[in-house]
C-alpha positions in Angstrom: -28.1 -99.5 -42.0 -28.0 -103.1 -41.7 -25.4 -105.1 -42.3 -26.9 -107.1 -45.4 -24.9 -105.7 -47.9 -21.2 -104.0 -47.7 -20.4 -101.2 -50.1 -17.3 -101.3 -51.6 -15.2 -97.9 -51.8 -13.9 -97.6 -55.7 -11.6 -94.8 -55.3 -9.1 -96.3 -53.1 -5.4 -97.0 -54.7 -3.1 -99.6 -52.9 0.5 -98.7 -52.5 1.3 -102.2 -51.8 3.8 -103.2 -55.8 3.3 -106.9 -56.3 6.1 -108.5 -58.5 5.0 -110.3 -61.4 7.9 -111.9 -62.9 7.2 -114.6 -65.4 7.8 -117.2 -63.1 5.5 -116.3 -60.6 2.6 -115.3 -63.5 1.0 -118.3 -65.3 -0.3 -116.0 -67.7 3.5 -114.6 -68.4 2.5 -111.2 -67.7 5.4 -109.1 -66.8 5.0 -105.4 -64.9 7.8 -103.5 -64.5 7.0 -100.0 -66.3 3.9 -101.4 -68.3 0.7 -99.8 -68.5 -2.2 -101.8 -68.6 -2.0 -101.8 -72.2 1.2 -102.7 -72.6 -0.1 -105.8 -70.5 -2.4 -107.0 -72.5 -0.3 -106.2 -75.5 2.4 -108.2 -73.9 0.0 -111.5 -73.0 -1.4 -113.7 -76.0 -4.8 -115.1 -74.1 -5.7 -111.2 -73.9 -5.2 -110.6 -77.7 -8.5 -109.8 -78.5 -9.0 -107.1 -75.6 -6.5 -105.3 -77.1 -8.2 -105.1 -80.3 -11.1 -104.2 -78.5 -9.4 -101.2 -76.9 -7.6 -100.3 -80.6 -11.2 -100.3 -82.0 -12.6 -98.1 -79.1 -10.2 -95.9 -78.6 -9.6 -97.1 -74.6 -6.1 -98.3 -75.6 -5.1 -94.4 -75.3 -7.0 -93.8 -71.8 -5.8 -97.2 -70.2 -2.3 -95.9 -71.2 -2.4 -92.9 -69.8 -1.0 -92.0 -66.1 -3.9 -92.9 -63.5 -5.5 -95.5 -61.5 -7.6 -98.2 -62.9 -8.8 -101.5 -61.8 -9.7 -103.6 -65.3 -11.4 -106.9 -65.7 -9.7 -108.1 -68.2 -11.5 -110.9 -70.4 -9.6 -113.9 -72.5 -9.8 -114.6 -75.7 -11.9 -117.4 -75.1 -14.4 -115.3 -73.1 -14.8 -113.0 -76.0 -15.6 -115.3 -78.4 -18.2 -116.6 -76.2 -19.8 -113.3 -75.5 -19.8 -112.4 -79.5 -21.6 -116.1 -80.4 -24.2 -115.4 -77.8 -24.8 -112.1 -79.2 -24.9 -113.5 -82.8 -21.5 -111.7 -84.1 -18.8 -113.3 -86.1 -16.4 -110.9 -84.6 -15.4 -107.5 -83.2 -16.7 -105.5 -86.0 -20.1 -106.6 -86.3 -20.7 -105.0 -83.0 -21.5 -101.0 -83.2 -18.7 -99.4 -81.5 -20.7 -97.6 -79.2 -22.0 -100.6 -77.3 -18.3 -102.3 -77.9 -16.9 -99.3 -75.9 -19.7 -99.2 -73.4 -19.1 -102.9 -72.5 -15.5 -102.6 -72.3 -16.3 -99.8 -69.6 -18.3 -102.3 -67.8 -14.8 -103.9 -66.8 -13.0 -100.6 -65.7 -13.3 -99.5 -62.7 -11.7 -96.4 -60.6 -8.9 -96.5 -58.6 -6.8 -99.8 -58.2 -8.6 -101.9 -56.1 -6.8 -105.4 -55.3 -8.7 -109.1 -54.7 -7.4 -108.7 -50.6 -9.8 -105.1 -50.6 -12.4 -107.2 -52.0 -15.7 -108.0 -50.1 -19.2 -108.9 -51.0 -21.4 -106.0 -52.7 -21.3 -103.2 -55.5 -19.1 -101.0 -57.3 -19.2 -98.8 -60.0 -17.8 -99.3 -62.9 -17.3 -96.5 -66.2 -20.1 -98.4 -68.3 -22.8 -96.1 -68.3 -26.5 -96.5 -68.1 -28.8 -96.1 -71.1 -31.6 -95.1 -68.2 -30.1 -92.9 -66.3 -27.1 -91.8 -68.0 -24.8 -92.7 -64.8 -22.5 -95.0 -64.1 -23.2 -98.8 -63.9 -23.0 -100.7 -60.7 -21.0 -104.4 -60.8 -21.5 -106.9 -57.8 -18.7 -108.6 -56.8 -19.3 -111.7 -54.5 -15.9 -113.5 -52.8 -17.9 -116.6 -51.0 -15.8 -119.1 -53.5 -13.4 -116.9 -55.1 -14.2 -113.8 -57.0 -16.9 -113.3 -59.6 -18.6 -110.4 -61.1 -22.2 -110.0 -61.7 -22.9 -113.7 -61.5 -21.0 -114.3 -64.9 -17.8 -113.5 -64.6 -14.8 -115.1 -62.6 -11.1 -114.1 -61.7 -8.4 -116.8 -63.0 -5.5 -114.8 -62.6 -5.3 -111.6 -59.7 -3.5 -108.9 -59.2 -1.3 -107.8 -62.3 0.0 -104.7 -61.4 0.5 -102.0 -63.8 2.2 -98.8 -64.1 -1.4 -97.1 -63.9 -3.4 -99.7 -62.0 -4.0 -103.1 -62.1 -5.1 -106.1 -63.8 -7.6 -109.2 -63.0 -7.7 -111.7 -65.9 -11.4 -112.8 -65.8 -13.0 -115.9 -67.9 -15.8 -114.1 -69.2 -17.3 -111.1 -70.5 -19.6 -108.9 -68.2 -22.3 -107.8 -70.4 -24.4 -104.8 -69.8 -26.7 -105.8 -66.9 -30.3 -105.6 -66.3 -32.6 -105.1 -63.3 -32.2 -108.9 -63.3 -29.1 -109.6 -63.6 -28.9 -108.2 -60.0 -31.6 -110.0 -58.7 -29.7 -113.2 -59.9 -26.0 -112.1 -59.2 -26.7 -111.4 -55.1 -27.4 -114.0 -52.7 -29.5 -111.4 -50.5 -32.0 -111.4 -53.5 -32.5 -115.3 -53.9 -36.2 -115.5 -52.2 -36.9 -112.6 -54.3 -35.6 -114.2 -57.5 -37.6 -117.5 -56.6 -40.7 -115.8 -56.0 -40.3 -114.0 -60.1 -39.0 -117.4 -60.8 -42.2 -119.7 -59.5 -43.9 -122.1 -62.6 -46.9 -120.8 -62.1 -47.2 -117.0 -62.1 -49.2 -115.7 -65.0 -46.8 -112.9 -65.6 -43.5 -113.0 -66.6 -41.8 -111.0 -64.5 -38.0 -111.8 -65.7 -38.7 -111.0 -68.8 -40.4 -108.0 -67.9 -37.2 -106.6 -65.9 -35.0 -107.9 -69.1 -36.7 -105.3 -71.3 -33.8 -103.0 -72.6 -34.1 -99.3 -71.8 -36.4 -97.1 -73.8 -38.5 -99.9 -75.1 -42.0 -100.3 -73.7 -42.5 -100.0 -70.3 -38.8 -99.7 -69.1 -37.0 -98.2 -67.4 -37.7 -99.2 -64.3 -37.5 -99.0 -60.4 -37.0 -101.8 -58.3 -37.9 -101.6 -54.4 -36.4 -105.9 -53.8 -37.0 -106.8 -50.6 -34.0 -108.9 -48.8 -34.4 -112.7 -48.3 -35.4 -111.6 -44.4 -38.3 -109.5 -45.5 -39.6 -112.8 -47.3 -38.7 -114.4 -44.2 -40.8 -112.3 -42.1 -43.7 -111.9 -44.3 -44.1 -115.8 -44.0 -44.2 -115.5 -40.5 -46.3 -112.9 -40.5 -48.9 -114.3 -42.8 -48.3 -117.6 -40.6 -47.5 -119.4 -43.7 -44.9 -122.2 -44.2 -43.3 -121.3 -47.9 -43.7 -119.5 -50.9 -46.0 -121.9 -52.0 -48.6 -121.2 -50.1 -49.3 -117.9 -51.2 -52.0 -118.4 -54.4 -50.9 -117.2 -57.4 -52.7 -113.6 -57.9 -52.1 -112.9 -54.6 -48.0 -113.4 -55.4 -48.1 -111.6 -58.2 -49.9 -108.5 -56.9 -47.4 -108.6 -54.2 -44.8 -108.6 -57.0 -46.1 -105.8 -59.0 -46.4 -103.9 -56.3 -42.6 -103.6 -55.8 -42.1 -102.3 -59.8 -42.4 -98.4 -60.8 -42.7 -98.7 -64.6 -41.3 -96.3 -66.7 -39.0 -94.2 -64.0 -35.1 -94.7 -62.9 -35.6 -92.9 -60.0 -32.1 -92.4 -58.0 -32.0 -92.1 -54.6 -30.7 -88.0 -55.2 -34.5 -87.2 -56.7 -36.2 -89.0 -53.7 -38.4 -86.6 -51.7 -40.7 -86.9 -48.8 -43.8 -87.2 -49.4 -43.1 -88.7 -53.5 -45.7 -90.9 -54.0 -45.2 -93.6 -56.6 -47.4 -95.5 -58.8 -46.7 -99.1 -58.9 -47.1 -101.9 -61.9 -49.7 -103.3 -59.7 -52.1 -100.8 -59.9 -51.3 -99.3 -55.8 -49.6 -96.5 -54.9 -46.6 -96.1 -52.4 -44.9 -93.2 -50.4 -41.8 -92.5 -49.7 -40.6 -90.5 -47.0 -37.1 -89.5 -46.0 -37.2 -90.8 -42.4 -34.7 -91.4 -40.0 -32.3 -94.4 -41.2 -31.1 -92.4 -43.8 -31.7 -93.6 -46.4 -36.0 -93.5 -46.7 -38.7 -95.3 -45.8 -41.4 -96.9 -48.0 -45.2 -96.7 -47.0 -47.8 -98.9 -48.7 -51.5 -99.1 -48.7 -52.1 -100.7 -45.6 -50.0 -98.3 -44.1 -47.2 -101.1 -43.3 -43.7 -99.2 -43.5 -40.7 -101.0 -45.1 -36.8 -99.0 -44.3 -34.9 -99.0 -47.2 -31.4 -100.3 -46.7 -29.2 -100.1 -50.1 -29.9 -97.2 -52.8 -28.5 -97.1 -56.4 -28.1 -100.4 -57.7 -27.6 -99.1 -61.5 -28.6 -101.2 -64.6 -28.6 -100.7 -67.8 -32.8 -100.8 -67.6 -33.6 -99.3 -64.5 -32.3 -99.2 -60.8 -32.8 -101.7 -57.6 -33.3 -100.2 -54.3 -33.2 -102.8 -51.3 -36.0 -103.2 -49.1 -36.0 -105.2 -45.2 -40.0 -105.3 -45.3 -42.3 -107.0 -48.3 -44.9 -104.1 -48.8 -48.3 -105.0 -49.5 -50.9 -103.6 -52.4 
C-alpha cells in the first residue's frame, strides 16, 4: 500500500500515568482514582458533557473499569453545536442521536496525542448506512483536530479508565463529505466537486443523510496524485481545462448510488453501476486491497478501504477512472 495515508491502531492502551495536579492542568482537572466521569464531573467548562452522558446513560459505561480515549467537548462547544442544529438545549435533541454523537467522541483503548499521526480511527458512533462503527480523521500538521472541526486545547487527562482530550468543538455525525474536506489527500478531489461551474451539485449530493433518496453511497476518491497524473496524462495544465460535462461525468463516475459497500462484501469480478451512467469492476488483485477497472479498461489500485460515514463509505483510489 502506499504511503498516502497511515492507519491509526485504536486498541492500543499506554502504560505511561501522566500527573495531572492542578497546577500543571489549566483546566483544574485532577486524576488520581477518577474515572472519566468523575473528570468531567470534577471540571466546570465540561458541565454540559456530563449532562449529556446523565441523559444518555454513557455516564455509567464511561465509569465503568476499561479503556477509553474521549473527546471531550466544552461548554462553549456544545452550545455552538445545539444553535447550529436549531436546539435551545439538550432536550430538544432525541436521545438517540444525542447518544450516537456522544459516541462519535469515544473511542477504544487509550490512545495519547504522542501515538497520534495523520489518518482514521474508529470511533463507537455508529453508522445509520451500514450499521458499523464510524471512522474519525485525525490530522497533527498544526496540532490536533478531528474531522476538520474539532481541535484539542487541553491533552492528555488521564483517567482511572482511560483518558481525556478536552476539544473546542463538537464532532457531529459525518458525511461522505465531511471526509472529503477533513483530509488533505482529498483536496484536488474536493476542488474538482467544489468548481463554480458544475451543473450538478455534487456536495450536496454526498450531504444527503442516510435512507433519503439516493443515499447511501459509495465513494471510490481518487488521491490528489491521481488528479495529478490524470492532468498529465490528458496533457492538460489544471482543472480548468477540463470542460464542464466532461468533469462531471468523470465525477459521477466515481459515485455508486444507493450501496455502502465495505471492503468485507467486495468480490472479484462485482461489477458496479456508477451515478454516471458506466459501469466499473472490481477485482481482488494483488495489492491487497482490490483493483478498480473502468470502461476503457484503465485500472486504478485501491489504496485505503472503510472510510465510514454516516451516509455512505469512501474508498481511496491512486488512478482517476474514466466513464
Amino acid at each position: 500500500m502506499k504511503n498516502y495515508f497511515k492507519i491509526l491502531p485504536i486498541l492500543f492502551l499506554s502504560l505511561f500515568i501522566i500527573s495531572c495536579d492542578s497546577d500543571d492542568n489549566d483546566d483544574g482537572l485532577c486524576c488520581a482514582g477518577s474515572s472519566i466521569v468523575d473528570l468531567a464531573s470534577q471540571t466546570e467548562s465540561l458541565s454540559t458533557l456530563v449532562s449529556a452522558l446523565q441523559v444518555t446513560g454513557l455516564d455509567a459505561t464511561l465509569s465503568s473499569p476499561g479503556a477509553f480515549t474521549v473527546l471531550a467537548p466544552t461548554n462553549d462547544a456544545f452550545d455552538s453545536f445545539l444553535t447550529s442544529i436549531n436546539a435551545s438545549s439538550l432536550e430538544d435533541v432525541p436521545v438517540d442521536v444525542l447518544t450516537n454523537v456522544l459516541l462519535n467522541h469515544v473511542i477504544s483503548g487509550e490512545v495519547q496525542s504522542g501515538s497520534l499521526t495523520n489518518g482514521y480511527a474508529n470511533t463507537q458512533a455508529i453508522s445509520s448506512a451500514s450499521q458499523t462503527n464510524m471512522s474519525i480523521y485525525i490530522n497533527t500538521d498544526n496540532g490536533v483536530s478531528f474531522n476538520g472541526v474539532s481541535s484539542v486545547t487541553t491533552a492528555d487527562v488521564i483517567a482511572s479508565n482511560g483518558v481525556v482530550h478536552i476539544v473546542d468543538g463538537v464532532i457531529g455525525l459525518p458525511s461522505v463529505v465531511t471526509f472529503a474536506l477533513a483530509d488533505p489527500n482529498f483536496d484536488i478531489l474536493v476542488q474538482a466537486l467544489t468548481r463554480e461551474d458544475l451543473t450538478q451539485d455534487f456536495v450536496g449530493l454526498l450531504s444527503i443523510p442516510s435512507g433519503t433518496s439516493s443515499s447511501p453511497f459509495t465513494v471510490f476518491a481518487p488521491v490528489n496524485s491521481a488528479f495529478e497524473n490524470l492532468l498529465s496524462e490528458l496533457g492538460l495544465s489544471s482543472l480548468n481545462d477540463i470542460d464542464e460535462p466532461t468533469l462531471s461525468a468523470v465525477l459521477a463516475y466515481h459515485v455508486i448510488a444507493g450501496a455502502n459497500q465495505l471492503s468485507i462484501n467486495l468480490s472479484d469480478g462485482m461489477e458496479f453501476s456508477t451515478a454516471g451512467g458506466g459501469n466499473l469492476t472490481f477485482n481482488v488483485g494483488d495489492n491487497g486491497q482490490g483493483i478498480l477497472t473502468d470502461n476503457n479498461d484503465r485500472t486504478s489500485n485501491i489504496i485505503l478501504v472503510d472510510v465510514q460515514a454516516d451516509n455512505g463509505i469512501i474508498h481511496a483510489i491512486d488512478t482517476v477512472v474514466l466513464p
